[in-house]
C-alpha positions in Angstrom: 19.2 22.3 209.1 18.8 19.8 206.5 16.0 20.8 203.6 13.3 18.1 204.8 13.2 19.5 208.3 13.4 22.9 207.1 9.9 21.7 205.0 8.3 20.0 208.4 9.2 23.2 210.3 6.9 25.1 207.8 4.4 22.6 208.3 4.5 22.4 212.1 4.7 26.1 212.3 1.7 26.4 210.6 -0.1 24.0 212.7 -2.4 25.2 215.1 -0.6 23.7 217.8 0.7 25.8 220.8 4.5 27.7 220.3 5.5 25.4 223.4 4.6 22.3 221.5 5.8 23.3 218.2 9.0 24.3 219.5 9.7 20.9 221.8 8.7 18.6 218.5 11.3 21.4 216.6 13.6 20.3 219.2 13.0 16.2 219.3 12.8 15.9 215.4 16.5 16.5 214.1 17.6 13.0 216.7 15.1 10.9 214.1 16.6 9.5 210.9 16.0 11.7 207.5 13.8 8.5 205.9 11.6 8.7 209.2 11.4 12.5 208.8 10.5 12.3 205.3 7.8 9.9 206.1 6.3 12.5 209.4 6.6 15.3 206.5 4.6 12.7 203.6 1.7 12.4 206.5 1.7 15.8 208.2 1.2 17.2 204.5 -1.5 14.6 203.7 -3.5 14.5 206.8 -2.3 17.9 208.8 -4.5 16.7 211.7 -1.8 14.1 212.4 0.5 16.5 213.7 -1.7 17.3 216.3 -2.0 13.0 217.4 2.0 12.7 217.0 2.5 15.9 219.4 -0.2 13.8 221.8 1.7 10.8 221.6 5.2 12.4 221.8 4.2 14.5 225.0 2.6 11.1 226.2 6.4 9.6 225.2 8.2 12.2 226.8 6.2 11.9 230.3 6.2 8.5 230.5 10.3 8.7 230.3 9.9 10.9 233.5 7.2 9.4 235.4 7.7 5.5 234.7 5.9 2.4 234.2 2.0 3.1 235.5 2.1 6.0 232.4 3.6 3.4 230.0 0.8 0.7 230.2 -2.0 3.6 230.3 -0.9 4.2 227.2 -0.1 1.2 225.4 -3.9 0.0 226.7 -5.0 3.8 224.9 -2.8 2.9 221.6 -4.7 -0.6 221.8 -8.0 0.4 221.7 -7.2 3.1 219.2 -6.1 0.5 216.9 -9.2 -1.7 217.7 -11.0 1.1 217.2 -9.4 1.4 213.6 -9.6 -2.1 212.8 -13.6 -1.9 213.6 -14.2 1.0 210.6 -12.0 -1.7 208.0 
């Protein structure tokens, strides 16, 4: 395992997030590229309460690649009004 995942593995392990969940984002992370990983690892570290919204929006992901289309706009429309949300408090 290359040394950045091996230093987002400590993070997510220490997460409060579920085994189950830890394990499948263990599992997904090694497919991403090592600048996008060293990125996840620069905000898990900053704000650990983002690993808990990317395991949301990965389980999200992951379901919507087995259920289809109706899951997909749900969530777009819930990422939209997320950002708007954001763009509100700026």
């Amino acid at each position: 395992m290359s040394e950045v995942l091996d230093k987002i593995k400590e993070v997510i392990t220490s997460s409060n997030l579920s085994p189950d969940d830890q394990n499948d984002l263990l599992i997904f992370l090694p497919i991403l590229p090592k600048e996008a990983l060293q990125d996840l690892l620069a905000l898990f570290k900053g704000n650990p309460k983002l690993i808990k919204s990317f395991n949301e929006d990965f389980k999200a992901r992951l379901d919507i690649l087995i259920d289809g289309k109706n899951k997909w706009d749900k969530l777009i429309a819930q990422e939209e009004e997320i950002l708007n949300e954001e763009d509100s408090f700026n």
